[in-house]
C-alpha positions in Angstrom: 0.0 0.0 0.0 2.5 2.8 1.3 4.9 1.7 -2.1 2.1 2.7 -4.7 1.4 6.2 -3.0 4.9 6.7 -2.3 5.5 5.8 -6.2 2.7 7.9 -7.5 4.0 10.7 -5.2 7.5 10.3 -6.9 5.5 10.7 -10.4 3.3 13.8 -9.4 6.8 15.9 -8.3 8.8 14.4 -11.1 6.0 15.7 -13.6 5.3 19.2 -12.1 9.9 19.1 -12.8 9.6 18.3 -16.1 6.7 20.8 -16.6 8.9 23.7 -14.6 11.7 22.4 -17.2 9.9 23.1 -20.2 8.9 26.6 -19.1 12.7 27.0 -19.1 12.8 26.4 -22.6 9.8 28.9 -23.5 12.3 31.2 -22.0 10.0 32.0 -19.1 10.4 29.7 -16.1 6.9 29.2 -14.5 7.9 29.8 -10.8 4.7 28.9 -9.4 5.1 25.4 -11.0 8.3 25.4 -9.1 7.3 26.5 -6.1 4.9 23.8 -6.3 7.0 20.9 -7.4 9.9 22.3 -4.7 7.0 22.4 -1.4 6.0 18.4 -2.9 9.5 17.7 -2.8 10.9 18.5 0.3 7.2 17.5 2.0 8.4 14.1 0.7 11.5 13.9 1.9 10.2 15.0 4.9 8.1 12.3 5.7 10.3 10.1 4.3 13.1 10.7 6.7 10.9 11.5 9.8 7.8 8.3 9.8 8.8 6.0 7.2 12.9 5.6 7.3 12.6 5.2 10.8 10.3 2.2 10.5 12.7 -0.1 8.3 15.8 1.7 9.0 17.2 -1.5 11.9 17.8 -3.9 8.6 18.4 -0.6 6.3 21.0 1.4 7.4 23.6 2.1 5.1 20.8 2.4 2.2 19.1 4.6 3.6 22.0 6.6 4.9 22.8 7.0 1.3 19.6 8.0 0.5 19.4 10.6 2.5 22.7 12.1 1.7 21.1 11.9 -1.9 18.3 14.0 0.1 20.7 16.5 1.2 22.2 17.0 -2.2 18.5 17.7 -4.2 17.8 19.6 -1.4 20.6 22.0 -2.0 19.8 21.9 -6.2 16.3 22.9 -5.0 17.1 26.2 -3.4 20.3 26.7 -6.2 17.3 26.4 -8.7 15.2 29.3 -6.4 18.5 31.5 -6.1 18.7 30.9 -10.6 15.0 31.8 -10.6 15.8 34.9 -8.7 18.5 36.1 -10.5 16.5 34.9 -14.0 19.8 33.0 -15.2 17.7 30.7 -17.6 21.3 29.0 -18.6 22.4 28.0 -15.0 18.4 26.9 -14.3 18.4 24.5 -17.6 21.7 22.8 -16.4 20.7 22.6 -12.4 17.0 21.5 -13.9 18.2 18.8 -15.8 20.8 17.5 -13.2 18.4 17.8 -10.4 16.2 15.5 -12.8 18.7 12.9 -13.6 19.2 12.6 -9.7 15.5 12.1 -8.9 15.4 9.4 -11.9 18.1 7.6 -9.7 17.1 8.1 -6.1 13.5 7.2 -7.0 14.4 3.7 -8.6 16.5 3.0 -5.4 13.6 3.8 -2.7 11.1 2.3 -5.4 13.1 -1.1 -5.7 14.4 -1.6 -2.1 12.7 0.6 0.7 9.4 1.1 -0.6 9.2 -2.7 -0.8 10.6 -2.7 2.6 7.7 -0.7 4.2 5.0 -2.9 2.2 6.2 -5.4 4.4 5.1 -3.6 7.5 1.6 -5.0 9.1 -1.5 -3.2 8.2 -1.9 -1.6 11.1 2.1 -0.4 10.6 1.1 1.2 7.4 -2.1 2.7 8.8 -0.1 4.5 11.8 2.7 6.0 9.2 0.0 7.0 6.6 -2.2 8.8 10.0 1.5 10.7 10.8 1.3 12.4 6.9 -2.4 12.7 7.3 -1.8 14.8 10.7 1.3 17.0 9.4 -0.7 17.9 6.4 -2.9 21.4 6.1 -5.6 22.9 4.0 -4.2 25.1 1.9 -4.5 28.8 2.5 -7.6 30.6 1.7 -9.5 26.6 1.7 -13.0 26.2 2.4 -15.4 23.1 3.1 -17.6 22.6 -0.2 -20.8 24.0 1.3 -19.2 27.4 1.8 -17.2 27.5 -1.4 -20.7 27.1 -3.1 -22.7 29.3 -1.3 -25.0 27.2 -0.4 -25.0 27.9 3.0 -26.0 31.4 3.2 
């Protein structure tokens, strides 16, 4: 269960990437997409590291050591890419885009393959608990309201 969202979660940042990477091209680098693709990202690695890591790392270590110094490193290309947005050098975002694309490609197949697998493993009840820990970090976005009132039914 947790592999397939964790998968698909892995394909919704990687596509928001690629679409932020073609707005490069256009010559006009879509920096809401970014901003978008960078907050999925690092909410990711986030949980990642702090509920799921934790719960296979005994039989895991050096893996997932590695993947989080792989963490650490797109980490850093995200907020080089948000410095190259801010100074609207288009050349350095193409190359850091690209790279930081490449690494994803890499890191993902190794959680996908090993770790992900690893968590699948994990009881029900195991996968339940780590799945309530996203479910209680996570937040409406801002300006959000329940359907009735974003209708105006309820006036």
């Amino acid at each position: 269960m947790l592999s397939s969202v964790l998968t698909k979660d892995h394909g919704r940042v990687d596509k928001l990437l690629k679409m932020f990477f073609d707005s490069l091209r256009s010559g006009r680098p879509d920096e809401l997409l970014f901003k978008e693709a960078e907050i999925g990202l690092k909410n990711h690695i986030y949980w990642e590291e702090n509920f799921l890591f934790p719960a296979v790392y005994k039989d895991n270590k050096a893996r997932i050591a590695g993947l989080e110094a792989e963490h650490g490193a797109i980490w850093k290309m995200l907020n080089e890419l948000q410095d190259g947005i801010s100074k609207d050098d288009l050349k350095f975002l193409e190359w850091k885009a690209g790279g930081l694309l490449r690494v994803l490609e890499g890191h993902d197949i190794n959680e996908e393959s090993y770790i992900y697998k690893m968590l699948d493993r994990l009881t029900d009840e195991q996968q339940a608990s780590l799945m309530l820990r996203e479910a209680e970090s996570s937040y409406a976005p801002e300006g959000w309201v329940c359907k009735i009132l974003r209708d105006g039914s309820a006036q």
